[in-house]
N, CA, C and O atoms as a Tripos MOL2 file, in Angstrom:
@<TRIPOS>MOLECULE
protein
  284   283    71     0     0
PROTEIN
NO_CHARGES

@<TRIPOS>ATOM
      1 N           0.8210   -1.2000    0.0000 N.3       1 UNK1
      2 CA          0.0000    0.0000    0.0000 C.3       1 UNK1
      3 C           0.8640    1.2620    0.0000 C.2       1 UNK1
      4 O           0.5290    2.3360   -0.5000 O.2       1 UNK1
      5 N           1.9160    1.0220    0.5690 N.am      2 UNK2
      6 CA          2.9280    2.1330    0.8350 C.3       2 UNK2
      7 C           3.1340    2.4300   -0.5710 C.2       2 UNK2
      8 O           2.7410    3.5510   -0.8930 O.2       2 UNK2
      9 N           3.5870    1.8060   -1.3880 N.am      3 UNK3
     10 CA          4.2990    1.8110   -2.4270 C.3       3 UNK3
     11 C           3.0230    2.5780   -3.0500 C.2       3 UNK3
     12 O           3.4630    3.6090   -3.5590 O.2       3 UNK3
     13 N           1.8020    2.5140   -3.2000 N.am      4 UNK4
     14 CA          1.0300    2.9060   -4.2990 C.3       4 UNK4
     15 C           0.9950    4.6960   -3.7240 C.2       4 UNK4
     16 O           1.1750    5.7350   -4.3590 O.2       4 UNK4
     17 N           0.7030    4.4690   -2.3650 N.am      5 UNK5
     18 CA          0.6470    6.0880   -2.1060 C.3       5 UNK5
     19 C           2.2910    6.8860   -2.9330 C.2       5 UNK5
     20 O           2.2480    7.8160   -3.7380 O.2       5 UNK5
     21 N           3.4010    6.2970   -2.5110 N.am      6 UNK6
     22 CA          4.2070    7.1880   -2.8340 C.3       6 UNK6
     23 C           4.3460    7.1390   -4.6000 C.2       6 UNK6
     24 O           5.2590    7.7530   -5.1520 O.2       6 UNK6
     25 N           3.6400    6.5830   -5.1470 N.am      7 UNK7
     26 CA          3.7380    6.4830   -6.7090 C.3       7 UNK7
     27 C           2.7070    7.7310   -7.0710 C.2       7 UNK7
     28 O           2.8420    8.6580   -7.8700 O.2       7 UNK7
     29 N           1.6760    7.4060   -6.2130 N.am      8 UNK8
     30 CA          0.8020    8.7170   -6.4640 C.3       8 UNK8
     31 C           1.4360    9.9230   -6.4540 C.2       8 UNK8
     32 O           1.3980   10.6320   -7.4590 O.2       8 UNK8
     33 N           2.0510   10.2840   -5.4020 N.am      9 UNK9
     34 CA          2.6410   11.8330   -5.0700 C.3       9 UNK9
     35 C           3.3210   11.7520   -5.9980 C.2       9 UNK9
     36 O           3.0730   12.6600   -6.7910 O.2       9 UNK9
     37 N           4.1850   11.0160   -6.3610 N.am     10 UNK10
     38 CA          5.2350   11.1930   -7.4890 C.3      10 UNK10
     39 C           4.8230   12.2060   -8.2150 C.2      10 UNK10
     40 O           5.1710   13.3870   -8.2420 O.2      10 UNK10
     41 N           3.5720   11.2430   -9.1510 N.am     11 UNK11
     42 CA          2.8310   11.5150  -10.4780 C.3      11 UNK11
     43 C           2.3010   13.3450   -9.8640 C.2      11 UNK11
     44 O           2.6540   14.3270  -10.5160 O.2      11 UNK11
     45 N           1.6220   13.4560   -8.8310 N.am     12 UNK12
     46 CA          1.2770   15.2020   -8.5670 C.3      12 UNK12
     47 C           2.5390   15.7480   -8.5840 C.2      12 UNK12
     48 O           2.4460   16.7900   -9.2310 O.2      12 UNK12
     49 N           3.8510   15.5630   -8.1500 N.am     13 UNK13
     50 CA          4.5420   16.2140   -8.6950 C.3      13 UNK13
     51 C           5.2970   16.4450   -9.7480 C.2      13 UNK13
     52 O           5.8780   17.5020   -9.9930 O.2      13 UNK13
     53 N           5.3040   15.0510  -10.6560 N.am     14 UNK14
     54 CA          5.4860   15.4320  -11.7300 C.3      14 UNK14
     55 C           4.4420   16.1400  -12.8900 C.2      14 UNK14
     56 O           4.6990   16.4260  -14.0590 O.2      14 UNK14
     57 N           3.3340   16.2910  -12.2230 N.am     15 UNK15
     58 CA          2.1990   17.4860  -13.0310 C.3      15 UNK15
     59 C           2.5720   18.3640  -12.6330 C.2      15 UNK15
     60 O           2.6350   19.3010  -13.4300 O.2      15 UNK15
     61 N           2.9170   18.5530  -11.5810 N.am     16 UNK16
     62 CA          3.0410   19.7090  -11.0950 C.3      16 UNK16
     63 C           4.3210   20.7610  -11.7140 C.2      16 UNK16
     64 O           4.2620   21.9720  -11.9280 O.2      16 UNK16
     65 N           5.5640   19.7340  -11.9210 N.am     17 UNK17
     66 CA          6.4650   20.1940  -12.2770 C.3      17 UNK17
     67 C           6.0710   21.0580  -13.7220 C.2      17 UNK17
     68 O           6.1600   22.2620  -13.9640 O.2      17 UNK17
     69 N           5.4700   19.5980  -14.7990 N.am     18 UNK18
     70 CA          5.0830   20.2710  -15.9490 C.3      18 UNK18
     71 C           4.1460   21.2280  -16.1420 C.2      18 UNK18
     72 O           4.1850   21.9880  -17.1100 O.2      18 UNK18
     73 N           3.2430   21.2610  -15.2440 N.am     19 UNK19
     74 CA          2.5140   22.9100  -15.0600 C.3      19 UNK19
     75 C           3.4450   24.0810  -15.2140 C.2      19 UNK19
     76 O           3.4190   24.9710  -16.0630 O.2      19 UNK19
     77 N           4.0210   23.9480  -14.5180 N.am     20 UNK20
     78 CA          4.4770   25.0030  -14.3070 C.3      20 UNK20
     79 C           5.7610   25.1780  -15.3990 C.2      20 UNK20
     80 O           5.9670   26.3200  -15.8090 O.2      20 UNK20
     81 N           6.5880   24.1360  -15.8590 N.am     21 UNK21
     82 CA          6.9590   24.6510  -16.9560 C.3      21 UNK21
     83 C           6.6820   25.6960  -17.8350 C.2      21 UNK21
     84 O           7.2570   26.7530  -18.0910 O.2      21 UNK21
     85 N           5.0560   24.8310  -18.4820 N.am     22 UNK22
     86 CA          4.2360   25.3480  -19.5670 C.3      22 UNK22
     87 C           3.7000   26.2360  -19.1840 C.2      22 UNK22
     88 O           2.8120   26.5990  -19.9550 O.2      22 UNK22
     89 N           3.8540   27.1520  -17.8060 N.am     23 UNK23
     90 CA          3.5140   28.1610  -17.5570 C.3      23 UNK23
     91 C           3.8800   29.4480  -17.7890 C.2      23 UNK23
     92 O           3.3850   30.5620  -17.9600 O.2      23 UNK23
     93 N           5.7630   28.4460  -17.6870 N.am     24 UNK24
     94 CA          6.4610   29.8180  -17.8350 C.3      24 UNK24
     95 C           7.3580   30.2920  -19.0350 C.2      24 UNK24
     96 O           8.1020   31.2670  -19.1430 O.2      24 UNK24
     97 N           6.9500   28.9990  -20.1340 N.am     25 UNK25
     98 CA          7.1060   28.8300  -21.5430 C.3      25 UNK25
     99 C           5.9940   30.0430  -22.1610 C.2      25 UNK25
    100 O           6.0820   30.9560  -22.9830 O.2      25 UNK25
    101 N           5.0250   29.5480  -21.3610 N.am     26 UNK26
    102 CA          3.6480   31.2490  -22.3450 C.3      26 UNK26
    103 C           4.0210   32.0020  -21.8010 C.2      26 UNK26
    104 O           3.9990   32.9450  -22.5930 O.2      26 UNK26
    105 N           4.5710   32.4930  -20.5240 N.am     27 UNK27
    106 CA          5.1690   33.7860  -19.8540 C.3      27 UNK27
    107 C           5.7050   34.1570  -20.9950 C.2      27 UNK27
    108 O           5.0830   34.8310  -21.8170 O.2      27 UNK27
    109 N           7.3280   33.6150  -21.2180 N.am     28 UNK28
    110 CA          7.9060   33.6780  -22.4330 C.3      28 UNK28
    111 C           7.6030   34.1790  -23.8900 C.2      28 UNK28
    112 O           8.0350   35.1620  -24.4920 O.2      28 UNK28
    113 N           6.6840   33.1480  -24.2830 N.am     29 UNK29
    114 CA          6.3750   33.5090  -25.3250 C.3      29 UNK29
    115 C           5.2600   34.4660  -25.3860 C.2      29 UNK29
    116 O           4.9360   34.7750  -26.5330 O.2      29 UNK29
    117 N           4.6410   34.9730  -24.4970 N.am     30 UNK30
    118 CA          3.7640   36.5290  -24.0180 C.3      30 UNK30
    119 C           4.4690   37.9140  -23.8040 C.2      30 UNK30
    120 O           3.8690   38.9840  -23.9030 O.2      30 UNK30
    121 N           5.6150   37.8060  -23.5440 N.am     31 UNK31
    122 CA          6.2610   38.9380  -23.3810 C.3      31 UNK31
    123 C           7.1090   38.5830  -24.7790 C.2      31 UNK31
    124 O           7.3480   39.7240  -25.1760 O.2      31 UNK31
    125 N           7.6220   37.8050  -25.6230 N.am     32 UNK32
    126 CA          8.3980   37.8750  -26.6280 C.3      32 UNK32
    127 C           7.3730   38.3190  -27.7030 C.2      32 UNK32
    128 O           7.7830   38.8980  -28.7090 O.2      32 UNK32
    129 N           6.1090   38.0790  -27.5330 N.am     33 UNK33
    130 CA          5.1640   38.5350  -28.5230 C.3      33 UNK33
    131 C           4.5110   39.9050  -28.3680 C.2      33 UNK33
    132 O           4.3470   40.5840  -29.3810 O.2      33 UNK33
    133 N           4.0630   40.4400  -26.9780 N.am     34 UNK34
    134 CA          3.7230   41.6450  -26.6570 C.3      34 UNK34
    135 C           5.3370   42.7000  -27.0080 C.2      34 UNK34
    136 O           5.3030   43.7880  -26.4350 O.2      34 UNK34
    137 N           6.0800   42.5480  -27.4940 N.am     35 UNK35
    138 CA          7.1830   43.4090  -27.7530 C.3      35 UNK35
    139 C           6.5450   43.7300  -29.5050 C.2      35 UNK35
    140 O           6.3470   44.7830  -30.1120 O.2      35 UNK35
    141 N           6.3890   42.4390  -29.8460 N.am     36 UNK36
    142 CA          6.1340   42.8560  -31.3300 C.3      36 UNK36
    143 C           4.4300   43.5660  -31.9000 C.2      36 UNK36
    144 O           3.2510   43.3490  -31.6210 O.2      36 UNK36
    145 N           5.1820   44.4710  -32.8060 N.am     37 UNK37
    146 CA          3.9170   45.2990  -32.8300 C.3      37 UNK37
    147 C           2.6910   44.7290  -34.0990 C.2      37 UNK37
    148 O           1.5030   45.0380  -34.1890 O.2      37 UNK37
    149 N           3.3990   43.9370  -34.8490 N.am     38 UNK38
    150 CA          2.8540   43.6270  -35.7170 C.3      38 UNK38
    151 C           1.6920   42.2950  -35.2220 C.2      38 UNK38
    152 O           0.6340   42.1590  -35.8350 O.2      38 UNK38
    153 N           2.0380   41.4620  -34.1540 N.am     39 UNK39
    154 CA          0.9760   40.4960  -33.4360 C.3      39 UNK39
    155 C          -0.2360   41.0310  -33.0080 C.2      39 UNK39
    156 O          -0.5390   42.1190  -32.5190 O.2      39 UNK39
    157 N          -0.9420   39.9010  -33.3370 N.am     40 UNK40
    158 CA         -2.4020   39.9980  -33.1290 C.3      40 UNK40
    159 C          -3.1620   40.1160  -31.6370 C.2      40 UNK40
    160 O          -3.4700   39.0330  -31.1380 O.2      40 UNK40
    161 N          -3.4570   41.1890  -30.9640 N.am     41 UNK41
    162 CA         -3.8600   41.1950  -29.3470 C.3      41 UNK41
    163 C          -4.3430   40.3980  -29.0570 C.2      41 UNK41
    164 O          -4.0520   39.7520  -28.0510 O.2      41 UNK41
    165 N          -5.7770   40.0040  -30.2630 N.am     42 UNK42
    166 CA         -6.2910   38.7060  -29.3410 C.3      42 UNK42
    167 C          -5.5170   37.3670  -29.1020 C.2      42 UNK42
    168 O          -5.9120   36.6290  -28.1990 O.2      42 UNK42
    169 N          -4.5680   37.0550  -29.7680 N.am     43 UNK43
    170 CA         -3.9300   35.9910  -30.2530 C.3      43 UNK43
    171 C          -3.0440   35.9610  -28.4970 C.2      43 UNK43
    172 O          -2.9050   34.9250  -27.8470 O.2      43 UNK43
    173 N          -2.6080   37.2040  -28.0910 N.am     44 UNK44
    174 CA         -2.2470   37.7840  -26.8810 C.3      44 UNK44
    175 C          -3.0040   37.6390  -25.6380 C.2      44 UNK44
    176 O          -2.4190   37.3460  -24.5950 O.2      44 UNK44
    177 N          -4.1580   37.8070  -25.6780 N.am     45 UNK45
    178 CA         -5.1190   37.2820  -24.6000 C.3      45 UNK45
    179 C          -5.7110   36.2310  -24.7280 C.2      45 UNK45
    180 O          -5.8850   35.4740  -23.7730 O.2      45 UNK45
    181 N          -6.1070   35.9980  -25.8490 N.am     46 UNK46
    182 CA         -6.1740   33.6080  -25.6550 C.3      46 UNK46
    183 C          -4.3980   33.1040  -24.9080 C.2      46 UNK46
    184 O          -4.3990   32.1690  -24.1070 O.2      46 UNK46
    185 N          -3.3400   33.6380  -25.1790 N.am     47 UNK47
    186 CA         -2.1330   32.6940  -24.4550 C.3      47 UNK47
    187 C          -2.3580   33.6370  -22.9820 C.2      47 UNK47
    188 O          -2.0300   33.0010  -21.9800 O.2      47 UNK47
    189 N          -2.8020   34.8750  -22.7460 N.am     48 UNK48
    190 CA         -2.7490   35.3630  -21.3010 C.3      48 UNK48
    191 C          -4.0310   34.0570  -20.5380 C.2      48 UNK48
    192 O          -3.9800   33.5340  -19.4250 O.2      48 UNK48
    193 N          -4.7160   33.9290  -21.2640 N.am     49 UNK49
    194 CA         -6.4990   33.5230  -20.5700 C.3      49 UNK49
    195 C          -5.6990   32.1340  -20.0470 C.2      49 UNK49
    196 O          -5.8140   31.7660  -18.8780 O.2      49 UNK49
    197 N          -4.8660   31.3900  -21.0370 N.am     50 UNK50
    198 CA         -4.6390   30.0110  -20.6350 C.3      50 UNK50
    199 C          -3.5200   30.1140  -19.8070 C.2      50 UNK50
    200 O          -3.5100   29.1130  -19.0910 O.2      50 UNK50
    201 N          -2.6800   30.7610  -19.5870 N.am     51 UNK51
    202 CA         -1.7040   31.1010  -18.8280 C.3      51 UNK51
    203 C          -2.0920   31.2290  -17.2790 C.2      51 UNK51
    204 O          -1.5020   30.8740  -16.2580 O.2      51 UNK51
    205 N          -3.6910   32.0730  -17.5730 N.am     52 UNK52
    206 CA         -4.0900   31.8000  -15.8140 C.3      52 UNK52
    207 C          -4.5670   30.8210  -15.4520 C.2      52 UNK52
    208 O          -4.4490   30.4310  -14.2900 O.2      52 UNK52
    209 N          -5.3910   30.0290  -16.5950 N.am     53 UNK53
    210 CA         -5.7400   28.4700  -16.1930 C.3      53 UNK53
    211 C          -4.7580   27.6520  -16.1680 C.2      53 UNK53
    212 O          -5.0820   26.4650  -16.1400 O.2      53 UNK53
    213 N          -3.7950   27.8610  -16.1680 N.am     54 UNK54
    214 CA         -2.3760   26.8330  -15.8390 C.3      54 UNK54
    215 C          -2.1600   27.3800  -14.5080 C.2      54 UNK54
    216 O          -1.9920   26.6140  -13.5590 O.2      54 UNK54
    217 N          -2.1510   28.6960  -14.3570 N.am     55 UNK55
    218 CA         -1.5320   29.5660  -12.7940 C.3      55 UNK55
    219 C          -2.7150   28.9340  -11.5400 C.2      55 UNK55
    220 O          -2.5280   28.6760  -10.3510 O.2      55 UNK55
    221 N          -4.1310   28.8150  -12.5170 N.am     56 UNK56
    222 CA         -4.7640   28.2870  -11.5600 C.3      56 UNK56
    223 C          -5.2280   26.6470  -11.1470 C.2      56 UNK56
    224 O          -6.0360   26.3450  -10.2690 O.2      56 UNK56
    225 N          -4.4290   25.6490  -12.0940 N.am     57 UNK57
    226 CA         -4.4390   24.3920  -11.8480 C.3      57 UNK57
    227 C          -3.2090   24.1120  -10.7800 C.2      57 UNK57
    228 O          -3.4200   23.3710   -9.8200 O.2      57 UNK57
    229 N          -1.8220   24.7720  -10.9920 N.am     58 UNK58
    230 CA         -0.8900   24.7000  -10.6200 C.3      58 UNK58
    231 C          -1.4890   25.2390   -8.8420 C.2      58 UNK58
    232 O          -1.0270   24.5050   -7.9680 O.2      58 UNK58
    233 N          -2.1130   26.0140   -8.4880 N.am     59 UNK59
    234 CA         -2.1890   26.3390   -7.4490 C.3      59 UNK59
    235 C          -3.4820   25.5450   -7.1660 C.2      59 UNK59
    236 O          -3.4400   25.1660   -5.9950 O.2      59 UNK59
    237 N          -4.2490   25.2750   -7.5820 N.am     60 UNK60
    238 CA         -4.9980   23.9790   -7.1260 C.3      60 UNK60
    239 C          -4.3660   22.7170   -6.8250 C.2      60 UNK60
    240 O          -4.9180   22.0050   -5.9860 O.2      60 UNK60
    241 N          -3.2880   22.3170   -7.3790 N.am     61 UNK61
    242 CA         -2.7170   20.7570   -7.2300 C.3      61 UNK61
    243 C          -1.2600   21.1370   -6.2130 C.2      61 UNK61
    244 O          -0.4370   20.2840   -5.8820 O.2      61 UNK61
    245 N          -1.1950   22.5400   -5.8530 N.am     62 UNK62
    246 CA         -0.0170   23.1370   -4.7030 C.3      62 UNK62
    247 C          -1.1690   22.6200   -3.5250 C.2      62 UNK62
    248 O          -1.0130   21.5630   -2.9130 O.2      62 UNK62
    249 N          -1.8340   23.1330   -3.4010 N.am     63 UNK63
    250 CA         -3.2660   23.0350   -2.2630 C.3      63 UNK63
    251 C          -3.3510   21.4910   -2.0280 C.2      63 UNK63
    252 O          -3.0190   21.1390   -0.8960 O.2      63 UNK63
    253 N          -3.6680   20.6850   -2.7390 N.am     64 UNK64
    254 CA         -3.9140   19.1230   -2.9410 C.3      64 UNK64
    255 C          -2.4510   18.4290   -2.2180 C.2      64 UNK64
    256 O          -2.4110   17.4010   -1.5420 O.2      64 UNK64
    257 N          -1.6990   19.0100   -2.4560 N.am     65 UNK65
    258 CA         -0.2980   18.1970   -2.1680 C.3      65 UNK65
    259 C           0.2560   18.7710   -0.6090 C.2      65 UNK65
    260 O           0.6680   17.9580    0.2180 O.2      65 UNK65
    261 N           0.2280   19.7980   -0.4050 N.am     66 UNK66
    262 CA          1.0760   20.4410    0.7130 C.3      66 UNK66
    263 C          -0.0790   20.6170    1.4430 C.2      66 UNK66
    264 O          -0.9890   21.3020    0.9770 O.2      66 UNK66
    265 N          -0.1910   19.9440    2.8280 N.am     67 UNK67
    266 CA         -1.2010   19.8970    3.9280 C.3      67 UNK67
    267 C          -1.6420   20.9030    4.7570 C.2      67 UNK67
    268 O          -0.7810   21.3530    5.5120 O.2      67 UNK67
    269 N          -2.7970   21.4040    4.8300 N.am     68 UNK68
    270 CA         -2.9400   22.3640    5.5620 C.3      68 UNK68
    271 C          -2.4910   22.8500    6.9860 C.2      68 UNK68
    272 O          -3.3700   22.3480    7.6870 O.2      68 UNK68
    273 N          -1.8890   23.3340    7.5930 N.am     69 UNK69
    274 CA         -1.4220   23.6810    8.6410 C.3      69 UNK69
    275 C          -2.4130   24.5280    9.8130 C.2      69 UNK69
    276 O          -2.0230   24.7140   10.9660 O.2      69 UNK69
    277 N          -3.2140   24.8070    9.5050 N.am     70 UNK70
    278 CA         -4.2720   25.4690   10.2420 C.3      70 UNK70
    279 C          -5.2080   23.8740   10.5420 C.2      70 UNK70
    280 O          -5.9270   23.6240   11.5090 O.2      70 UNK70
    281 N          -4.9410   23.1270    9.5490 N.am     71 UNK71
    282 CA         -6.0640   22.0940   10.3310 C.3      71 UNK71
    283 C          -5.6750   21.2120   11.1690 C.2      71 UNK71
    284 O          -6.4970   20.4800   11.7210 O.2      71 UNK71
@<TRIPOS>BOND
     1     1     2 1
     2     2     3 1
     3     3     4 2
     4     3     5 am
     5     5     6 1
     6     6     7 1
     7     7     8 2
     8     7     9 am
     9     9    10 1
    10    10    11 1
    11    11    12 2
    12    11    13 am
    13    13    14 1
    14    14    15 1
    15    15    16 2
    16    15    17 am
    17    17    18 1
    18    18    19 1
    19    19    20 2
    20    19    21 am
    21    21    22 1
    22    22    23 1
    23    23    24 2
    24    23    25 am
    25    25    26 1
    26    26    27 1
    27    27    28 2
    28    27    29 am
    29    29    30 1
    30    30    31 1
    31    31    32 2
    32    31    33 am
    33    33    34 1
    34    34    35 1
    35    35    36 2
    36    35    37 am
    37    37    38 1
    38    38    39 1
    39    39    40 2
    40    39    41 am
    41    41    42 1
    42    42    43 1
    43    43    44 2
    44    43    45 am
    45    45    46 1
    46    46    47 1
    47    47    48 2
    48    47    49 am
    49    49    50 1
    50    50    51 1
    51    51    52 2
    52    51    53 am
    53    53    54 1
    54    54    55 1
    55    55    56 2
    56    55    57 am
    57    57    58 1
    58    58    59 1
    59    59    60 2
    60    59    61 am
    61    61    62 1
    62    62    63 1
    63    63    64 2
    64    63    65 am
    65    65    66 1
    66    66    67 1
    67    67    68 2
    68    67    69 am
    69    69    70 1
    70    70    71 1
    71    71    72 2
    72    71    73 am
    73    73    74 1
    74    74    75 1
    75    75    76 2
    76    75    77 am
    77    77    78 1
    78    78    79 1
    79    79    80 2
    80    79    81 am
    81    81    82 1
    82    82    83 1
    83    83    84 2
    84    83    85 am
    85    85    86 1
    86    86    87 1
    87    87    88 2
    88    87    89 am
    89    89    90 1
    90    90    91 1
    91    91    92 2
    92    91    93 am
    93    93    94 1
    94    94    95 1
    95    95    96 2
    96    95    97 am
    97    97    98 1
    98    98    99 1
    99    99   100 2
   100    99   101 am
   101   101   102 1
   102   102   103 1
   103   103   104 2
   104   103   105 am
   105   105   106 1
   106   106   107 1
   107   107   108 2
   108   107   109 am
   109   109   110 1
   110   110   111 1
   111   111   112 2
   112   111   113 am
   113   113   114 1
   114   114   115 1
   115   115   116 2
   116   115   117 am
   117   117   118 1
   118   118   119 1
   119   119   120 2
   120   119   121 am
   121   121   122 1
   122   122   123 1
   123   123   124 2
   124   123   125 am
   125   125   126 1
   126   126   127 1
   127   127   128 2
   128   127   129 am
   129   129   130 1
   130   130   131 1
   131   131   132 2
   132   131   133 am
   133   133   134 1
   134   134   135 1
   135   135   136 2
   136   135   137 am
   137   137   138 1
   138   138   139 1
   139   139   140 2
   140   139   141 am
   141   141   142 1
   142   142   143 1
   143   143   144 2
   144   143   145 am
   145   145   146 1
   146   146   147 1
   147   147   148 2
   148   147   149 am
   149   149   150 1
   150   150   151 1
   151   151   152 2
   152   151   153 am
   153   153   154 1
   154   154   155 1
   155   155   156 2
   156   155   157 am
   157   157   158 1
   158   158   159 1
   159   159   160 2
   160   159   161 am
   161   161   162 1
   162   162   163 1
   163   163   164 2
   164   163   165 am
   165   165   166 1
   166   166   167 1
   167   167   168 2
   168   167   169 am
   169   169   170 1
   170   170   171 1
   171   171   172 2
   172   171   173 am
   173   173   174 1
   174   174   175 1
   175   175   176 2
   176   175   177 am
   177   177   178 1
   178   178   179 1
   179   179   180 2
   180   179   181 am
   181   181   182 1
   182   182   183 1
   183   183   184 2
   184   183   185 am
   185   185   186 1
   186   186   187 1
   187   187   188 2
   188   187   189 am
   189   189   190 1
   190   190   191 1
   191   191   192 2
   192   191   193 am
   193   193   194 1
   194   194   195 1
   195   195   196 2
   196   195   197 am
   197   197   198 1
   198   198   199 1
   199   199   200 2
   200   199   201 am
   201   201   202 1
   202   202   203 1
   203   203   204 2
   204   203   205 am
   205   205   206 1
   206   206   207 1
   207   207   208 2
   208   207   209 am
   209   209   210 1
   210   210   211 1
   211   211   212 2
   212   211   213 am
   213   213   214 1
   214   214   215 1
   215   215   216 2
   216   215   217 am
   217   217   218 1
   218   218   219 1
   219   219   220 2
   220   219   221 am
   221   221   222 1
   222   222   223 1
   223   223   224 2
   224   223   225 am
   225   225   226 1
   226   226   227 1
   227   227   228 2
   228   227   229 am
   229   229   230 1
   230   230   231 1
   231   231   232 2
   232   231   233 am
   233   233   234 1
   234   234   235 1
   235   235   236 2
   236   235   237 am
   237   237   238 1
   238   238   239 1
   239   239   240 2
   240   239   241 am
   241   241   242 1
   242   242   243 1
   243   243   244 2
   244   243   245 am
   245   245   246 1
   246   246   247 1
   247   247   248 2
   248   247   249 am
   249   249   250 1
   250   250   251 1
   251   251   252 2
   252   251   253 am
   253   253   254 1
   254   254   255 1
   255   255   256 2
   256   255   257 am
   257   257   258 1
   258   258   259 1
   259   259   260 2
   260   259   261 am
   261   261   262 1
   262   262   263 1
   263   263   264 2
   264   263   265 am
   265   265   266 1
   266   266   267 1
   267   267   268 2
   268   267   269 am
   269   269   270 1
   270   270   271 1
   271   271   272 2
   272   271   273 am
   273   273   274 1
   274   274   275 1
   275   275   276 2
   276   275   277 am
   277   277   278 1
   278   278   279 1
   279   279   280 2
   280   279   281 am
   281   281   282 1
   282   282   283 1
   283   283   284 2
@<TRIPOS>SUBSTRUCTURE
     1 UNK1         2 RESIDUE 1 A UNK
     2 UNK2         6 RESIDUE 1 A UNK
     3 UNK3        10 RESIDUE 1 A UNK
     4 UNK4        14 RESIDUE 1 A UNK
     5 UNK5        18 RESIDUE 1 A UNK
     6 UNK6        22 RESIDUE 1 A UNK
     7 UNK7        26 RESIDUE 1 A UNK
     8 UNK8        30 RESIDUE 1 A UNK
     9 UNK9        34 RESIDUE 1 A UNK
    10 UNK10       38 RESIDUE 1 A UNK
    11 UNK11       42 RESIDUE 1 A UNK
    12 UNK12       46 RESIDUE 1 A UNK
    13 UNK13       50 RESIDUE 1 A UNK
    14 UNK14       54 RESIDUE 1 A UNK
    15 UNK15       58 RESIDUE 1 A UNK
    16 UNK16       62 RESIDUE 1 A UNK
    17 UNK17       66 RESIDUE 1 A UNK
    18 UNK18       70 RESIDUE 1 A UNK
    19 UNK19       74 RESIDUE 1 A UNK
    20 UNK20       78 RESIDUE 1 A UNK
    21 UNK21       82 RESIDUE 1 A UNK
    22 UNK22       86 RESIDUE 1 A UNK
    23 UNK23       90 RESIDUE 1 A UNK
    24 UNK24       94 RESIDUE 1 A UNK
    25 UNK25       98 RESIDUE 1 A UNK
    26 UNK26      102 RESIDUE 1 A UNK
    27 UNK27      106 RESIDUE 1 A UNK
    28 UNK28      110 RESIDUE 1 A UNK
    29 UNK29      114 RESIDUE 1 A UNK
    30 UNK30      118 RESIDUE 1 A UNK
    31 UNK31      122 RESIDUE 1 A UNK
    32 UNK32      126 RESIDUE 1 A UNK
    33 UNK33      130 RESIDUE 1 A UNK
    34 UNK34      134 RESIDUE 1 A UNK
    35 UNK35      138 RESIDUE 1 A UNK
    36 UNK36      142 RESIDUE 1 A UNK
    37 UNK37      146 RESIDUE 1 A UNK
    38 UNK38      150 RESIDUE 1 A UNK
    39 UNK39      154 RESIDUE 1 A UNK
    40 UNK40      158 RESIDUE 1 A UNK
    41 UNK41      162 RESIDUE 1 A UNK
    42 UNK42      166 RESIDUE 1 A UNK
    43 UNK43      170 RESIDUE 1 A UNK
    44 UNK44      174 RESIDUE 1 A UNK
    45 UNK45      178 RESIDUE 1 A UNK
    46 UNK46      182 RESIDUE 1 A UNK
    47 UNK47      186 RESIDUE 1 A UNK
    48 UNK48      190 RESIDUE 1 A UNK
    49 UNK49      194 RESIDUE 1 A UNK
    50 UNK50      198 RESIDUE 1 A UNK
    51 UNK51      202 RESIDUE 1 A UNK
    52 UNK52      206 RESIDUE 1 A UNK
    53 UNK53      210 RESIDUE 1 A UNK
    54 UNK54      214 RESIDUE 1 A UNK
    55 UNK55      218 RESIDUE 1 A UNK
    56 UNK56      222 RESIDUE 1 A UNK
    57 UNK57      226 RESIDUE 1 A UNK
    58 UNK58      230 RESIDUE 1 A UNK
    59 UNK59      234 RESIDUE 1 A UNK
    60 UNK60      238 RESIDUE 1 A UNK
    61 UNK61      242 RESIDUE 1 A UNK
    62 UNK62      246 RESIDUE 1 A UNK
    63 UNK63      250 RESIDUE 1 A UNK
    64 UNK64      254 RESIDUE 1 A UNK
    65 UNK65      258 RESIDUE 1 A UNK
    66 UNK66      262 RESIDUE 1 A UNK
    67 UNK67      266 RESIDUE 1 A UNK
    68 UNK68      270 RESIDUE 1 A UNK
    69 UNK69      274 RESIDUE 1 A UNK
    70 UNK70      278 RESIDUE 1 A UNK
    71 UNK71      282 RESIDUE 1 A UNK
C-alpha cells in the first residue's frame, strides 16, 4: 500500500512540475510577442487567458499536495 501512495505523489509532482513549466514557456512567449507590434492582441489574450488556467491548476494541485497547517 505504501508503495502505491508514494507512486501517487510522485505523479502530482510530476504534473506539477510540468505545469508550471508550460507556464512559464507562455510567460515567455507573451512577453516575446507583446514586444512585437505587428501580433495579433487577441492571439495575446487567448495565451494570457490560458496562462491563468495553468496559474490556476498549478495552485490547485499546490493546495492538494502540501497539507494544511491550520487544520
Amino acid at each position: 500500500m505504501r508503495d502505491k501512495i508514494d507512486t501517487e505523489c510522485f505523479r502530482e509532482y510530476a504534473k506539477l512540475r510540468e505545469l508550471r513549466i508550460n507556464h512559464r514557456d507562455l510567460d515567455d512567449l507573451i512577453d516575446r510577442l507583446s514586444h512585437d507590434p505587428l501580433v495579433d492582441q487577441l492571439r495575446i489574450r487567448r495565451l494570457k487567458k490560458r496562462r491563468l488556467i495553468l496559474k490556476d491548476m498549478i495552485t490547485r494541485l499546490e493546495s492538494d499536495i502540501i497539507p494544511d497547517l491550520d487544520a
